[in-house]
C-alpha positions, -999 to 999 in steps of 0.1 A, spaced: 273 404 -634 303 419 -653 311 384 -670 289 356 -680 310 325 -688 303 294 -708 331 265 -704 327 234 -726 339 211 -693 340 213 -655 380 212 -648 375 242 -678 349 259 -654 373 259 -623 406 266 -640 388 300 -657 372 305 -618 400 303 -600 419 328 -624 390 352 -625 392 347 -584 427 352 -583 424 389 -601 402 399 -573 364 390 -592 336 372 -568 332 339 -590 301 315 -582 301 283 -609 269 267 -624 277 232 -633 253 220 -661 224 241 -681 209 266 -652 170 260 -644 155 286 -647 148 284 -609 184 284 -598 196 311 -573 232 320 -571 250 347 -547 253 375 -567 289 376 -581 312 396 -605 312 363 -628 294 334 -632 309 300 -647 285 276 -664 305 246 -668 290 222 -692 300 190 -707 300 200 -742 338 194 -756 331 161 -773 296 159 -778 280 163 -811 281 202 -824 241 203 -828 243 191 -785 266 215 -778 253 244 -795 220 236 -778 234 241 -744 260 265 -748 225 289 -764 207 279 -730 230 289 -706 237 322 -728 197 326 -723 202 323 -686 232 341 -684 213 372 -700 186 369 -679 207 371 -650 223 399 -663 250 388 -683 271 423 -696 294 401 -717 301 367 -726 330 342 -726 335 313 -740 362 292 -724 375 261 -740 406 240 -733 441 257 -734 451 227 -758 424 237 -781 407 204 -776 381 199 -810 374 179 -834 374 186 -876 338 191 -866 340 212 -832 328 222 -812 348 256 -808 337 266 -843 299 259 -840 298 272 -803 314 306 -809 292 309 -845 259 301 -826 262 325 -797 276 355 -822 247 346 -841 225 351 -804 239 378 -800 240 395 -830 275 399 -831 299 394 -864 332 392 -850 349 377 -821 384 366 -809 401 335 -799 430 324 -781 441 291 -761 476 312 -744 482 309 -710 517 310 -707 519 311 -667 505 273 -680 530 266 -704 505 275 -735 515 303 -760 503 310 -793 529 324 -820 525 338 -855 491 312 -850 507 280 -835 498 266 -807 526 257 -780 524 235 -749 559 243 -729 585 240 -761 568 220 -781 545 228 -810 510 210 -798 512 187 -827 543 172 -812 529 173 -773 514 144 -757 480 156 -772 485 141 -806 475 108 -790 444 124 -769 418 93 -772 388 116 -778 406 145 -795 440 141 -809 451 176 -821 475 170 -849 477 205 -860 491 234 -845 479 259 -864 449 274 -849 440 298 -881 437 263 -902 422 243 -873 393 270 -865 388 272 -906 376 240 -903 351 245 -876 338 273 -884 318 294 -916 334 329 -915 366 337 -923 394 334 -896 426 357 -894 452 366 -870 465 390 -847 500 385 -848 527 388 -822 540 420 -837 502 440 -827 496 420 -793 536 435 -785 526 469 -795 499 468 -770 461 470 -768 466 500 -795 478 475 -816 456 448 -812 425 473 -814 436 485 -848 445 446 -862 409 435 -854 392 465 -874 414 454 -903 403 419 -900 367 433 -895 371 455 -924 385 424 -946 354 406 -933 371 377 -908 345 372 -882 372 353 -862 406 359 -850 432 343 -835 453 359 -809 489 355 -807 501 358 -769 536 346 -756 534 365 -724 507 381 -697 514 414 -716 502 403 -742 465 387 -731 466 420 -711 465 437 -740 442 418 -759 415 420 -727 416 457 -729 412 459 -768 383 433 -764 365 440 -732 339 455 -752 331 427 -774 300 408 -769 320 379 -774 356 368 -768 363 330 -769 396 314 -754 413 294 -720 419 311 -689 446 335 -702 422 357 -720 402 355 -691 429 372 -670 434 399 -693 397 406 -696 395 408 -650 425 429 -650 408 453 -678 379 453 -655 399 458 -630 416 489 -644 383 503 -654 374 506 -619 347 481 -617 360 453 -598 365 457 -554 392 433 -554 388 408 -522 402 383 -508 402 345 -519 381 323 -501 391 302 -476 388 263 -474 362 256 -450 369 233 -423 355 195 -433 362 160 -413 364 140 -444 381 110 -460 401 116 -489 396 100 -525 414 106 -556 395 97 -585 416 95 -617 404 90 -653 424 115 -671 453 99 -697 477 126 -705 514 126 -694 509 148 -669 483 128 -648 502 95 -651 530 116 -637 511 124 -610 497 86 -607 531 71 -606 544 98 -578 519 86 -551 516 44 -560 539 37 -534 522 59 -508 487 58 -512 462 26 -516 454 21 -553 429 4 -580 431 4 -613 403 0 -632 402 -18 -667 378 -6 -695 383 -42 -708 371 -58 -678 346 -31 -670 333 -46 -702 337 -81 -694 311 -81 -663 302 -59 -631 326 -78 -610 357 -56 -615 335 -25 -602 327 -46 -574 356 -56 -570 368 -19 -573 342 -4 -546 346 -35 -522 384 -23 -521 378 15 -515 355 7 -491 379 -13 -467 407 12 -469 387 47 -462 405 59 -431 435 84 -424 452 79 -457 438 94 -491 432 62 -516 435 63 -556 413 47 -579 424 55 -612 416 44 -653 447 66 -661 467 45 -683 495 46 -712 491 55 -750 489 20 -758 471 8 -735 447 31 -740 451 20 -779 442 -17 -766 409 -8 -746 403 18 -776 403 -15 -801 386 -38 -785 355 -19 -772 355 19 -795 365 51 -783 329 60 -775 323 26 -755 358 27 -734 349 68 -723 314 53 -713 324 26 -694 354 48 -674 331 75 -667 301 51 -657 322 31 -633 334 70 -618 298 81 -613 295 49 -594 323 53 -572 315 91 -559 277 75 -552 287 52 -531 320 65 -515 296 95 -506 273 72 -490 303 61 -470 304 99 -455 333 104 -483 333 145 -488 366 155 -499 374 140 -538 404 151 -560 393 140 -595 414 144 -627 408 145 -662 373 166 -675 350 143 -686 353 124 -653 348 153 -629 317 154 -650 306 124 -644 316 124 -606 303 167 -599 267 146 -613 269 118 -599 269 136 -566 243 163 -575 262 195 -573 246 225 -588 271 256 -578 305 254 -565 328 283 -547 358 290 -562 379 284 -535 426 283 -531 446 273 -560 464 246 -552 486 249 -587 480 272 -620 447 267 -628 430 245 -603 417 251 -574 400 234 -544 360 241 -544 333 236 -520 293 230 -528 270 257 -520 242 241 -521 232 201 -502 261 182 -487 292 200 -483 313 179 -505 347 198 -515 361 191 -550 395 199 -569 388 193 -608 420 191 -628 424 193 -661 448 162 -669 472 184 -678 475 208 -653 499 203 -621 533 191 -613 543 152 -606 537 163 -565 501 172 -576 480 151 -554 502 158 -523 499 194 -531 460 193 -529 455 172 -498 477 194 -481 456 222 -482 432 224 -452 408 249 -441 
């Protein structure tokens, strides 16, 4: 295995696959901690995606160690840890505490980190975090319900996470090329950082930054870094690039499950209203009794047929405010990704295969719900999602998006794609 991954959620896990895929690496994803009796295909890579983002750091770091454990035993010859390109965290984590514990594991000191993807719109410069034009303080994450990022500046926001000291690699070494970058981070080292951030406005850049890192124990970042680190592989001559899997052919219903809140997903939500069947579902009256989930699986189930449905909890800043005040954060998440869970159980039982499911913490909730262990990274429907298929039970196929990845034609886009 040339790369053992670690992703703190599932639509994480397949947007880091499906890049690793797309550079020409055979990519098998875990989802959840690995028994230690699970058997995969043997791949270039293997993605553990966990559900780690928002849970306490002490949960996280417990997981992120085990799957490190199993990703050694499996022969792990480096590790990556992939978080959100929006740098989703807390003051407390977990970024921080992850990357510290599994330097610690592996007794590393130093180790990298940067959220760029630009191909996505992300870029990092002189430490600042950018979604599209806008600094991320400014972007529609500032009113994320579980972790509103109010800072853009990574080299403050990582200081807070984590115990060592955190410096930069600025744009004028990532431009000069992995020479450059190579020479900043024994600096750093030499100043005793045990962290860097990574500036990166272009795939040049994460280019260069893979092949100055590749030989790191540890580098930490989205999917960008990701890329840089296959293609250095790549260049090193010890990656057979292959084709990308093919969608296998699946008589199936279609259900979009929808839970994610950010701009880009009620986009996407609004775009298909008039065309496809929907539900909403109201943490409110989730809370109020089990009637509105009836209600809500009583509907689905009377208009399965030829045309893909949408049940959806995606819902404006201020409404999410409302649901937020009346029940808790913690309590309105629980409630949305119970009633999810719920759905893909019994839509499944209904012979439903074939789910589109937005936003991470609910194609948590719905991947479990439904017991898959290990996906195949299969086409990319848009910049970092892709469709995937189960390789092990019922052949359910899945596209996990990040809420927000894709255009406002999103859901189209994915239904469209057939073996």
């Amino acid at each position: 295995m040339l790369i053992g991954c670690i992703a703190d959620d599932l639509t994480g896990a397949t947007d880091l696959g499906v890049t690793l895929s797309r550079e020409g690496l055979s990519v098998t994803q875990v989802n959840g901690v690995p028994p230690a009796d699970l058997k995969v295909p043997g791949a270039d890579a293997v993605v553990v995606a966990l559900k780690s983002r928002t849970n306490p750091p002490e949960e996280a770091i417990a997981w992120s160690l085990a799957a490190l454990d199993w990703l050694r035993k499996h022969g792990a010859e480096r590790i990556y840890f992939k978080y959100c390109s929006t740098f989703d965290s807390t003051p407390r984590g977990n970024i921080g505490p992850v990357a510290e514990a599994l330097l610690a594991a592996l007794g590393a000191d130093f180790t990298v980190a940067t959220p760029a993807y630009p191909r996505n719109g992300r870029t990092v410069y002189l430490g600042h975090l950018f979604v599209g034009d806008e600094l991320l303080s400014d972007s529609g994450m500032r009113n994320h319900p579980l972790t509103p990022m109010t800072d853009a500046n990574l080299v403050r926001v990582l200081a807070t996470q984590a115990r060592g000291r955190v410096g930069l690699v600025p744009f004028a070494d990532v431009e000069s090329g992995a020479e450059g970058v190579a020479a900043r981070i024994t600096a750093l080292r030499a100043e005793g950082a045990r962290h860097a951030i990574l500036d990166a406005t272009r795939d040049a850049h994460l280019e260069a930054a893979g092949a100055a890192c590749l030989d790191l124990a540890l580098t930490t970042g989205g999917a960008g870094l990701g890329m840089g680190l296959a293609r250095a592989l790549v260049a090193r001559g010890r990656v057979k690039r292959g084709a990308q899997a093919a969608l296998p052919a699946l008589d199936s219903p279609s259900v979009v499950l929808s839970g994610s809140c950010s701009g880009a997903t009620l986009a996407q939500v609004e775009a298909v209203k008039n065309d496809y069947p929907g539900f909403r579902l109201d943490p409110v009256k989730l809370a109020a009794s089990g009637e509105h989930l009836d209600a809500a699986l009583a509907w689905a189930k009377s208009k399965l047929g030829g045309t893909p449905i949408l049940l959806y909890a995606s819902a404006p800043p201020a409404s999410v405010s409302q649901a937020r005040d009346a029940l808790g954060q913690e309590r309105a998440a629980q409630l949305v990704e119970d009633a999810f869970r719920r759905l893909a159980r019994e839509l499944a039982a209904q012979g439903v295969r074939r789910f589109v499911v937005t936003g991470g913490e609910t194609s948590g909730a719905v991947v479990e719900a439904l017991g898959v262990r290990a996906l195949a990274i299969g086409p990319e429907i848009a910049p970092g999602v892709p469709w995937t298929w189960a390789v092990d039970g019922e052949p359910f196929q899945l596209a996990l998006k990040s809420g927000n990845f894709g255009g406002p034609d999103f859901f189209r886009q994915a239904l469209k794609v057939t073996a």
